[in-house]
C-alpha positions in Angstrom: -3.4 0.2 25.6 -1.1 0.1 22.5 1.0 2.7 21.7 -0.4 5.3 19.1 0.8 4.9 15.5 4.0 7.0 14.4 3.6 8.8 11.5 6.2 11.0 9.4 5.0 13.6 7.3 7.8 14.7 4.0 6.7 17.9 2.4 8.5 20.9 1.4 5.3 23.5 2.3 6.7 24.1 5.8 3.0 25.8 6.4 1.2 22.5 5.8 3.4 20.3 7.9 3.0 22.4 10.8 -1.1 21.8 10.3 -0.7 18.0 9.6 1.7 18.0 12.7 -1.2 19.9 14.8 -4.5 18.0 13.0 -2.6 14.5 13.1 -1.8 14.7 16.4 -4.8 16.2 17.8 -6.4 12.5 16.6 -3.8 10.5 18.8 -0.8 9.8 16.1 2.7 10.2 16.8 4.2 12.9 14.4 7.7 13.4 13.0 8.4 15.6 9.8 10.8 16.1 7.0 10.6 18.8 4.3 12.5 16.6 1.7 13.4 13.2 0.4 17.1 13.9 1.9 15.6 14.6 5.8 13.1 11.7 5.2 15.9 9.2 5.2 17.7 10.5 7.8 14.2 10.2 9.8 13.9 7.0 8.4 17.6 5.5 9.2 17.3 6.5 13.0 13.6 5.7 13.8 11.1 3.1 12.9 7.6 4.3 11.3 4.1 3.1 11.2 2.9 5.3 8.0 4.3 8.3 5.6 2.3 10.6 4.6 4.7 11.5 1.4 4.4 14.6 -1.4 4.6 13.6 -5.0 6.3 17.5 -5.9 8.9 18.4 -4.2 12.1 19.6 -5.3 15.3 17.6 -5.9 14.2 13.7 -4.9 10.2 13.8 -5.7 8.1 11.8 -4.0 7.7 8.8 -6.4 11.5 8.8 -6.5 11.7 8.0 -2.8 8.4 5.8 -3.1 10.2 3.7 -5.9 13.9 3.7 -3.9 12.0 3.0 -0.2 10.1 -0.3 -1.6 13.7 -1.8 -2.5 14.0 -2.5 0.9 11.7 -0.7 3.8 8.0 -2.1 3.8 6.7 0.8 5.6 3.4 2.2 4.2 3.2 5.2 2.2 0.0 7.3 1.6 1.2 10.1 -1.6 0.2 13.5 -1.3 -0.5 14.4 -5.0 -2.0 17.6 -7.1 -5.7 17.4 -8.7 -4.0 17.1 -12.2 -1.4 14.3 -11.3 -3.6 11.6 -12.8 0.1 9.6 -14.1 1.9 10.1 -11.2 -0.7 8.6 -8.9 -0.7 5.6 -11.2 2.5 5.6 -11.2 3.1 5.9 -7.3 0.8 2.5 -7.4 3.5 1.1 -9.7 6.2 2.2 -7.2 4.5 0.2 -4.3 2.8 3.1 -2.6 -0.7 1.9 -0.5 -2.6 4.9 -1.2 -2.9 8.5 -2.4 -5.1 11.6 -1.6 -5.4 14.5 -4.2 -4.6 18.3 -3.0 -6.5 19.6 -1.9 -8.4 17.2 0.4 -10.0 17.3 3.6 -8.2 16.6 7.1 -11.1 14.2 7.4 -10.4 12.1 4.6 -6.8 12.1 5.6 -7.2 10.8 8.8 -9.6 8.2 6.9 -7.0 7.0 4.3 -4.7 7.0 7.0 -6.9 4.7 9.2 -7.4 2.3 6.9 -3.9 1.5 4.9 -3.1 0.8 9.2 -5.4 -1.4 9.3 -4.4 -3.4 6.3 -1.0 -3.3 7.5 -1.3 -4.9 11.1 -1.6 -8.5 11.8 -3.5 -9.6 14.0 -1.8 -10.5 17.3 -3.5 -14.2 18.2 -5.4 -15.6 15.4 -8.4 -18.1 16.2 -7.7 -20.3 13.5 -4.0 -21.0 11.5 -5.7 -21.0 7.7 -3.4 -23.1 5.6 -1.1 -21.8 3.3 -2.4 -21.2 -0.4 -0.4 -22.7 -2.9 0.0 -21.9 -6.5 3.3 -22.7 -9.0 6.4 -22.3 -6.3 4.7 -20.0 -4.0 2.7 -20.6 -0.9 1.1 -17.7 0.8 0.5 -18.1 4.2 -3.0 -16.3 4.9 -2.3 -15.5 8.8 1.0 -13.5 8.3 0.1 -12.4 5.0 3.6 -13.2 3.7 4.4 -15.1 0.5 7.1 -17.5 -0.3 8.8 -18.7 -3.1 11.7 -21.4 -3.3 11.7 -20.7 0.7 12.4 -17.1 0.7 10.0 -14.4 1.4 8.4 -12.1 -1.6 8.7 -8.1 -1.0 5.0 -7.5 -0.7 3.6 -4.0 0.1 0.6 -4.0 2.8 -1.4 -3.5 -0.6 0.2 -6.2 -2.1 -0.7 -8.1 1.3 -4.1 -7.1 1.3 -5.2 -7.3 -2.5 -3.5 -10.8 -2.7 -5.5 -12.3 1.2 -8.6 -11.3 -0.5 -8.3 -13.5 -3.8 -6.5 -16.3 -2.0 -9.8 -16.0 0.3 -12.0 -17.2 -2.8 -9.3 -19.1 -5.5 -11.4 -20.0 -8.7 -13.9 -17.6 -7.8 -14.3 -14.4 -9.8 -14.3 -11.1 -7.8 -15.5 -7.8 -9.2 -13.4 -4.5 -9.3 -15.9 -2.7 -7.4 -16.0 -5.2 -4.3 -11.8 -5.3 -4.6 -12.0 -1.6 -4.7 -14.5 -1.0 -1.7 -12.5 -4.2 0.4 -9.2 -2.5 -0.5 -10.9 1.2 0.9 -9.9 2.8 -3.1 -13.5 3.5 -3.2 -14.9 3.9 -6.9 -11.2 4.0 -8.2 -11.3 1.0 -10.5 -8.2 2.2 -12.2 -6.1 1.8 -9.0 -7.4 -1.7 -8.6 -5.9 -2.7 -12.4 -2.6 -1.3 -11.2 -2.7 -3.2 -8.1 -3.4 -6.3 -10.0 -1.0 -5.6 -12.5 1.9 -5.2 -9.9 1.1 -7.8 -8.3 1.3 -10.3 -11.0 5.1 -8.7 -11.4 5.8 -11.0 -8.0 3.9 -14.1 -8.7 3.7 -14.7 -12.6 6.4 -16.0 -14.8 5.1 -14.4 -17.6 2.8 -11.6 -16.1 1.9 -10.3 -19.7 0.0 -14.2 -20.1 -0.8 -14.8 -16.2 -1.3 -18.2 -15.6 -2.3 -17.6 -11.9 -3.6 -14.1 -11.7 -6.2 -13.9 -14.3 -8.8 -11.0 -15.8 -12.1 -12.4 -16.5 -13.4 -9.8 -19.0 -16.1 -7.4 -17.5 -16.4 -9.7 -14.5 -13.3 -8.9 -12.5 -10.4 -11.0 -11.4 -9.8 -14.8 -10.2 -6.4 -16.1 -8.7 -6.1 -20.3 -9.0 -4.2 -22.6 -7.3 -2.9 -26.0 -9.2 
């Protein structure tokens, strides 16, 4: 059996770590917790994690502040804890590279679903079937069986977002998919809005000129289409 998932859990309500610890574990995950951007990278520095759960509001570093200095160099998933009101700080936590985000209050049900699925998108598979060949556009080739993407021969930061967004376009090049299949695929339910932010961060990594994307394109009330050559 493979060992369950380790998940750390930063926020400064020490009332509603202690029932995340208890409800998290209770469903077979690992927990560790930190109750501020300062104990979450000393967590971070001494142990490896699968997942963090992360609040946006917390005092001194926020959350999007660690979100935004964490994607510089950790790839670790992160699911943002945000208040009902925080619609620009959940776009922006999608800017910052987060996977996911869940509105406060929420249910420990759809939690643990948000949870299940950005770990999903974020594990390989261990022995493929069949080796897909790389898809190539400009100077990058992305190979669809590690999810990773290369340019000039070295590899592109990507998010498990970024991953998962980008293996579903280069699934169908020159085909237009809809926001609503991208958003159900990507588990963002009927949040179109977080599906334009993935897009547009992802052209960031593979366009030249991501204001004029010559890979990466919108096809007006249709959706999106990514071409090759």
């Amino acid at each position: 059996m493979s060992e369950p998932a380790h998940l750390l859990v930063v926020d400064d309500d020490a009332r509603l770590r202690h029932l995340l610890r208890k409800f998290l574990s209770e469903n077979g995950y690992l927990i560790s917790t930190a109750a501020n951007a300062a104990e979450a990278r000393q967590q971070l520095a001494a142990m490896a994690f699968d997942l963090i759960v992360l609040d946006v509001m917390m005092p001194g570093e926020t959350g999007l502040d660690l979100t935004r200095s964490l994607r510089g160099n950790n790839d670790v998933p992160i699911l943002l804890l945000t208040a009902m009101g925080e619609t620009e700080d959940r776009i922006k936590g999608l800017d910052y590279g987060a996977d996911d985000y869940l509105a406060k209050p929420f249910e420990p049900r759809e939690l643990l679903l948000r949870i299940n699925s950005i770990l999903r998108r974020s594990r390989q598979p261990e022995e493929p079937v069949l080796t897909p060949a790389p898809f190539r556009f400009g100077r990058h080739s992305f190979d669809r069986t590690r999810h990773e993407l290369i340019l000039d021969g070295e590899v592109v930061h990507l998010t498990s977002a970024d991953q998962a967004l980008l293996a579903i376009l280069a699934e169908q090049p020159g085909q237009t998919i809809s926001r609503e299949e991208l958003a159900g695929r990507l588990g963002a339910g009927g949040n179109l809005r977080s599906i334009d932010v993935q897009i547009t961060r992802l052209r960031r990594k593979i366009e030249d000129d991501p204001r004029q994307p010559r890979y990466l394109q919108t096809v007006r009330g249709l959706g999106y289409v990514l071409w090759s050559d």
